[in-house]
LOGUMAR-821169 format. One record per residue (C-alpha): chain; y, z, x; residue number from 1. Coordinates in steps of 0.25 Angstrom, whole numbers, plus 5000, padded with zeros to 4 digits. Layout:
N
A,Y,Z,X,NUM
...
END
This chain:
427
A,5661,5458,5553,1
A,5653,5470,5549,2
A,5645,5461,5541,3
A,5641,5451,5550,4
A,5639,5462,5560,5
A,5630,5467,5550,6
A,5623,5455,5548,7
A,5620,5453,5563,8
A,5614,5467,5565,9
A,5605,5465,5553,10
A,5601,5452,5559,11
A,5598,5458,5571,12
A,5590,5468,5567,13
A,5581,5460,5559,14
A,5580,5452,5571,15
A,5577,5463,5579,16
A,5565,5469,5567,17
A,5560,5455,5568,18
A,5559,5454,5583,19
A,5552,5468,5583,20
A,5543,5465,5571,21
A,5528,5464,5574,22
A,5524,5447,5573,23
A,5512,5448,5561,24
A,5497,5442,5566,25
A,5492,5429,5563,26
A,5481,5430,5555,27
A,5468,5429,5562,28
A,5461,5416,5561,29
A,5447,5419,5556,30
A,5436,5414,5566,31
A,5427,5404,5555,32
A,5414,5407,5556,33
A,5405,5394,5561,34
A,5391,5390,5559,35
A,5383,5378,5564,36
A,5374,5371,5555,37
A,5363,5360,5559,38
A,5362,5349,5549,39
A,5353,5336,5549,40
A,5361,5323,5546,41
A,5356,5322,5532,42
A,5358,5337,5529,43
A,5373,5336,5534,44
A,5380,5333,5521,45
A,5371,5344,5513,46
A,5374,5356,5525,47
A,5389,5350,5526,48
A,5390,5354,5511,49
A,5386,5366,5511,50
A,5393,5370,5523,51
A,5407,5366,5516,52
A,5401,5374,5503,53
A,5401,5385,5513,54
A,5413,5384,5521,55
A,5421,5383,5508,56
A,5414,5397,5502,57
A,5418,5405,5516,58
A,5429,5400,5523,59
A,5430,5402,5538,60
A,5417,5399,5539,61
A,5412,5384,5545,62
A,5399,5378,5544,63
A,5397,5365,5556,64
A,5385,5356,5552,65
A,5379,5350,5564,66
A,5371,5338,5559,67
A,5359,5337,5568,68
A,5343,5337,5567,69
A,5336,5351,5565,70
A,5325,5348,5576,71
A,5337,5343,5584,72
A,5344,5357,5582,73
A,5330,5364,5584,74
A,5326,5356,5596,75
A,5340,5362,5601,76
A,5338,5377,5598,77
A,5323,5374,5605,78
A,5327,5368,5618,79
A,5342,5380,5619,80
A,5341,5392,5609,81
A,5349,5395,5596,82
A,5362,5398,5603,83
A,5363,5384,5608,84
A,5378,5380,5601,85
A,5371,5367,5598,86
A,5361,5373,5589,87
A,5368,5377,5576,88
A,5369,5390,5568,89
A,5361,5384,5554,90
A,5348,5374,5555,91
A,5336,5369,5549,92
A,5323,5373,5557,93
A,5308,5369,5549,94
A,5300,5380,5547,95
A,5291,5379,5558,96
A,5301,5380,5568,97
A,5305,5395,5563,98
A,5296,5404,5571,99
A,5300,5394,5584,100
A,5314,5397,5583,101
A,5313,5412,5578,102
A,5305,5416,5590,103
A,5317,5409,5598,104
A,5328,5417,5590,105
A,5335,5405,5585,106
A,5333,5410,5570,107
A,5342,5422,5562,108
A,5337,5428,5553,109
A,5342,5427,5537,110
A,5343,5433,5525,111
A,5335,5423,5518,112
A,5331,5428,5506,113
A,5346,5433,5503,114
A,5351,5418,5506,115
A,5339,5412,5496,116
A,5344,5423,5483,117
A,5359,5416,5487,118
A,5352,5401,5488,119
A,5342,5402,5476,120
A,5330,5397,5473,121
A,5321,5401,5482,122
A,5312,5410,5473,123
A,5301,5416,5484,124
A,5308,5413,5494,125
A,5297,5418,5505,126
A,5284,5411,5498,127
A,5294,5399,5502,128
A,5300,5392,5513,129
A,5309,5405,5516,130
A,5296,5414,5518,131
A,5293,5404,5528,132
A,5306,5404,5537,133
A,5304,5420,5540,134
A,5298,5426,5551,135
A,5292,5441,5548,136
A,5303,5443,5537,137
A,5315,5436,5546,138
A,5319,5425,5540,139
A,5326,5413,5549,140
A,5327,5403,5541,141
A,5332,5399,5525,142
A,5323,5388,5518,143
A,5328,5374,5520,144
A,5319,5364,5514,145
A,5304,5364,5511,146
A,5296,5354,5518,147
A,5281,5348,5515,148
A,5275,5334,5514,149
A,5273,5326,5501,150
A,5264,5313,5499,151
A,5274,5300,5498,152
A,5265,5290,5490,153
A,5266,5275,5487,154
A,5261,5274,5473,155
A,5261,5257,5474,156
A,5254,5258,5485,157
A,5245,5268,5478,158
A,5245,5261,5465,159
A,5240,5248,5475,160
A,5229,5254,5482,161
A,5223,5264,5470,162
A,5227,5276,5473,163
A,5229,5288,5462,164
A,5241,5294,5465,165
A,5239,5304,5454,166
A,5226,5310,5461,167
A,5226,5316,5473,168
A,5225,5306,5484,169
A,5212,5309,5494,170
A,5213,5306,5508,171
A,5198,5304,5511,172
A,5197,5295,5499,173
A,5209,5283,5501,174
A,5212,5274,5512,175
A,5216,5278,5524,176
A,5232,5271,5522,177
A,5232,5277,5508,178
A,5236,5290,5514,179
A,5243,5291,5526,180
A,5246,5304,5534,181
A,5249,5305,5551,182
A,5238,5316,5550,183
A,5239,5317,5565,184
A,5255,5321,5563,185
A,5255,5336,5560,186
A,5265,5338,5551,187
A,5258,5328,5541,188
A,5243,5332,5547,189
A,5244,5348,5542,190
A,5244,5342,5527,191
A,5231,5336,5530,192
A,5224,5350,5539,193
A,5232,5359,5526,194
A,5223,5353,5517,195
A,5211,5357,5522,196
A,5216,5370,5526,197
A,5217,5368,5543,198
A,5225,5379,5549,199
A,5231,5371,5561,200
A,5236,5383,5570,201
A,5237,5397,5561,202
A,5242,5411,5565,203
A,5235,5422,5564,204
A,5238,5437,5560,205
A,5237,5442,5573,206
A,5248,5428,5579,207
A,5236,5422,5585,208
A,5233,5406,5582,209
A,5220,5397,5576,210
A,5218,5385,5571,211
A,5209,5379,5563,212
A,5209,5367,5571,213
A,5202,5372,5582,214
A,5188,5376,5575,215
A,5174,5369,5577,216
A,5173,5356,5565,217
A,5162,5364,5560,218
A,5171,5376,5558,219
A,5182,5369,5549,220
A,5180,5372,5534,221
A,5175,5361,5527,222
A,5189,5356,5522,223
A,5193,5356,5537,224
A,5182,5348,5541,225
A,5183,5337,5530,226
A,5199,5337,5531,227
A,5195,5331,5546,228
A,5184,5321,5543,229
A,5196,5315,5533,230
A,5205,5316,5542,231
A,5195,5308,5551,232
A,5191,5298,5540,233
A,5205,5295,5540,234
A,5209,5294,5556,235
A,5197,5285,5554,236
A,5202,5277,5544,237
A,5215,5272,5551,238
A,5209,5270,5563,239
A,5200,5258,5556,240
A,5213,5253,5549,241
A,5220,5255,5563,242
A,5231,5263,5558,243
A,5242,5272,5566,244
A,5238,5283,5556,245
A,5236,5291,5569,246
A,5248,5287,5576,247
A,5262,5288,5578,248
A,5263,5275,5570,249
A,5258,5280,5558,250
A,5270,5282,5551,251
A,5275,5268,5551,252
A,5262,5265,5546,253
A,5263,5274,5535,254
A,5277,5269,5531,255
A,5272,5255,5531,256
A,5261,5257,5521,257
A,5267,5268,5511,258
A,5277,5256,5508,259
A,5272,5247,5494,260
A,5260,5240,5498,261
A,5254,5247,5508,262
A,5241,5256,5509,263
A,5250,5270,5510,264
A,5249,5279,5496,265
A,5252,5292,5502,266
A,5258,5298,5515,267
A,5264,5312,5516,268
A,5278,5316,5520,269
A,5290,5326,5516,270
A,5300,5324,5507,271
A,5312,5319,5519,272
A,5302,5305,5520,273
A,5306,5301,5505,274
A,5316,5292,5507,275
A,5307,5285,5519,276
A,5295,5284,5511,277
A,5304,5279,5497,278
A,5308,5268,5508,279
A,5295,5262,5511,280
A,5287,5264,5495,281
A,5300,5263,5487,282
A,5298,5267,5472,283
A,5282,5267,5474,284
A,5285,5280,5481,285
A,5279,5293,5477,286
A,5276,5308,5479,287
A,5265,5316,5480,288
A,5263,5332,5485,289
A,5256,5331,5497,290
A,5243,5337,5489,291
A,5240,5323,5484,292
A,5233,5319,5496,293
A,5221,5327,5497,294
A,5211,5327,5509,295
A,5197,5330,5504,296
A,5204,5337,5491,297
A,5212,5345,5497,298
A,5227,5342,5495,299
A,5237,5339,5507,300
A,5247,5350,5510,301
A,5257,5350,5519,302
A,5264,5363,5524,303
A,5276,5373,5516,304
A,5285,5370,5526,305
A,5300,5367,5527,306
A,5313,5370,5534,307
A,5324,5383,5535,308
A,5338,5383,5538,309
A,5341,5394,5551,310
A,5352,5401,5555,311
A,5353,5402,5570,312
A,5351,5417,5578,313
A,5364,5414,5586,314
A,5372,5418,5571,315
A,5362,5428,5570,316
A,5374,5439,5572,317
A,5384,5432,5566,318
A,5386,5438,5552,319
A,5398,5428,5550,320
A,5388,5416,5555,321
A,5375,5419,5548,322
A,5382,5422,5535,323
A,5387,5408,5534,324
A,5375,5402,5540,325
A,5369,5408,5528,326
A,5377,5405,5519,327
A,5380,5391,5524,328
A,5361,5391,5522,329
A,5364,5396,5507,330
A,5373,5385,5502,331
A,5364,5374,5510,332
A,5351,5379,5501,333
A,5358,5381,5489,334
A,5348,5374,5477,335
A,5360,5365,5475,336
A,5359,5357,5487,337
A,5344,5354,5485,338
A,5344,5338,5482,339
A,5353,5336,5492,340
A,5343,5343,5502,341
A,5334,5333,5498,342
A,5341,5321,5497,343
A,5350,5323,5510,344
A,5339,5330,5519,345
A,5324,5327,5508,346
A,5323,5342,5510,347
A,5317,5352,5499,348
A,5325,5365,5497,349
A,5315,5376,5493,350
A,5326,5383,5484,351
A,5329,5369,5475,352
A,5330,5372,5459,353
A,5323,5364,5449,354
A,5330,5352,5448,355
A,5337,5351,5460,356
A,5331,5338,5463,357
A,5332,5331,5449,358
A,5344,5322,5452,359
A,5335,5317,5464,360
A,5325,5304,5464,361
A,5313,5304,5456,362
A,5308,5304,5471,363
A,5313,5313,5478,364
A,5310,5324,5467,365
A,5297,5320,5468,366
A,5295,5322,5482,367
A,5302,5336,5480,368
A,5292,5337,5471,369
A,5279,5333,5478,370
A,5285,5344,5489,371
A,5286,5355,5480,372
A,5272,5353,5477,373
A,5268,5350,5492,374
A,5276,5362,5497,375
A,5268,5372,5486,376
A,5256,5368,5491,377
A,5257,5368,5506,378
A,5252,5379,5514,379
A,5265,5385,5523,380
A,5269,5380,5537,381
A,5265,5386,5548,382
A,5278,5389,5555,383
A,5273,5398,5568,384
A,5279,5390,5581,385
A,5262,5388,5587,386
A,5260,5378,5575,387
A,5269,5369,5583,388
A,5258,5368,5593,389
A,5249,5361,5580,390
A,5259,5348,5578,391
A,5255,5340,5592,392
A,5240,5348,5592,393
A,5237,5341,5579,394
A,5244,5327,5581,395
A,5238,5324,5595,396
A,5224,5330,5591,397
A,5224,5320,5579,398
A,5231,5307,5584,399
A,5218,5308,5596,400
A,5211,5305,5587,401
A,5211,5288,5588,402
A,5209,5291,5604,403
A,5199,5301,5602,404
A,5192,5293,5591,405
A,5184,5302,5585,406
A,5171,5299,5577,407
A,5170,5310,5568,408
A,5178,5320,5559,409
A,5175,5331,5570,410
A,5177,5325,5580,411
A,5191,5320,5577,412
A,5193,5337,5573,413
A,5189,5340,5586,414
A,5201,5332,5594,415
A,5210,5342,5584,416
A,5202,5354,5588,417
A,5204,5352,5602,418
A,5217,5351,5601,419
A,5219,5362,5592,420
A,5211,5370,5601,421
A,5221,5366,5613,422
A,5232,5370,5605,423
A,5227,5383,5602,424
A,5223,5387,5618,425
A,5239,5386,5619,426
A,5240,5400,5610,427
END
């Protein structure tokens, strides 16, 4: 009895010490921290990698790829502001877009010369494209990919119609179809006005504008003027062959002859219109840098331009969120990943190691190539947000020209000083 009565209590006091015991806490679920990323379709399956590579390096962390276009994304942020839950915290902006959306505040500030030691391979990293996505010593965006234009050439074509692709290929000196450019498009036209040395909208010292394009004829340099009378010859040229060189329909009409058999040697592009181009010449397809078209001896030359990958000011104060967007930026521009760069998205990392393209076509490291060499010799882009105003200045002022029909050099020039001159007013 004494036993049982024992056994009872002893039950009920543990019962009791139970009851009174304080219940241990849960442990406390960590918050991940979540960033947004924007992705093209073709660049989905690259970032998507390099996200999980991530991912798996820090748990609790998680990296969304949104896939949508970047002018998409940027047409969003232009038309709401960067805390728009649509727009994501990590995307691709070109360079000349930088000093637009800095002046909005859509841009943070990064550490960039620290995230190129970690990456690698970037040597003077602002005589490159990193010195170019900085504002006054800020820096708002990491080097993505450099971007210039090349010369695709036909060699059958050339082959068949005599011309020396060894040499470089003068413009005042061949058929008018030999070489075909949309000189009145601006993005193509600047490789024509750089190689005579035309400044189409510059910035001065002291922030106010000129541009060379609103002087007398007389008062071009000598380069300047003849640079105009071939490009004169040459509006005058297609118009007897009754080309759409000066239209919108120039570019079917480019594609047409560049394929075997027709009168197109030489045309200019960048390095994402490969595959296109392969498609109309086949294996008669070549590269060239854009210097071996030369107007009155003076090479072609396109622009160093090229694109940055941002991190949006909404994270700015997030110490949690712009660490993973940095290193999420770090693991997408690591060497490593640069053939699939250009194979998934034909983009040219500017921190790519010496052969890291060998296991690529014998084409496509040729236009790499003729890149490299295009990009070394281009002067830099001019990425203040006035030069927007240059695009539509210089395509109407050159496509008014069939209207207009001008009977000389000059007086072809002086519908593109008048509209310059317009332009300028505006500042």
């Amino acid at each position: 009895m004494k036993k049982l009565l024992s056994l009872v209590m002893t039950a009920v006091l543990a019962l009791g010490l139970v009851g009174c015991a304080k219940e241990s806490p849960a442990p406390e679920q960590k918050e991940p921290v979540v960033i947004t990323v924007q992705a093209e379709g073709p660049w989905a399956a690259l970032y998507v990698n390099a996200a999980n590579r991530v991912m798996e390096a820090n748990p609790d962390t998680k990296i969304l790829i949104h896939e949508t276009g970047s002018f998409d994304n940027l047409d969003l942020i232009d038309s709401t502001d960067a805390t728009n839950e649509d727009v994501t915290d990590v995307f691709a902006i070109p360079a000349d877009r930088l000093y637009g959306l800095a002046e909005n505040f859509v841009l943070a500030s990064l550490p960039a010369k620290e995230m190129a030691t970690n990456i690698g391979g970037f040597g003077d990293y602002d005589a490159g494209l990193g010195g170019l996505l900085q504002i006054e010593g800020d820096y708002l965006a990491f080097p993505m990919n450099i971007e210039t234009l090349i010369n695709f050439t036909n060699t059958a074509n050339a082959a068949a119609l005599g011309v020396d692709l060894s040499q470089p290929v003068e413009l005042t000196e061949i058929d008018p179809n030999t070489f075909l450019i949309p000189l009145w498009n601006t993005w193509f036209g600047v490789a024509l006005t750089n190689s005579a040395d035309i400044e189409m909208l510059g910035k001065n010292a002291d922030g106010s504008f000129f541009s060379d394009l609103t002087k007398d004829f007389s008062e071009l340099t000598q380069e300047q003027q003849d640079l105009f009378t071939a490009l004169f010859n040459y509006y005058e040229a297609h118009q007897a062959i009754e080309s759409p060189v000066f239209t919108a329909d120039i570019y079917g009409y480019m594609d047409e002859n560049f394929k075997t058999g027709g009168e197109n040697v030489l045309r200019i592009d960048g390095p994402w219109a490969t595959d296109g181009l392969e498609g109309h010449a086949g294996e008669d397809m070549g590269l060239l840098p854009i210097g071996a078209v030369t107007v009155n001896g003076n090479p072609l030359a396109h622009w160093k331009g090229g694109w940055g990958l941002a991190i949006n000011s909404r994270i700015e104060e997030d110490a949690a969120k712009m660490d993973l967007a940095q290193k999420f930026i770090e693991e997408l521009m690591n060497p490593s990943n640069a053939a699939e760069w250009f194979t998934a998205a034909g983009k040219i990392i500017p921190n790519a190691p010496e052969g890291a393209y060998a296991e690529l076509s014998a084409t496509n490291q040729s236009v790499i190539e003729s890149v490299y060499a295009s990009y070394d010799a281009a002067p830099n882009r001019p990425l203040f947000k006035e030069w927007g105003n240059v695009w539509t200045t210089w395509e109407n002022s050159m496509k008014s020209w069939p209207s207009v029909k001008p009977a000389t050099a000059e007086e072809a020039y002086n519908e593109v000083k008048a509209a310059f001159e317009a332009m300028m007013a505006q500042f």
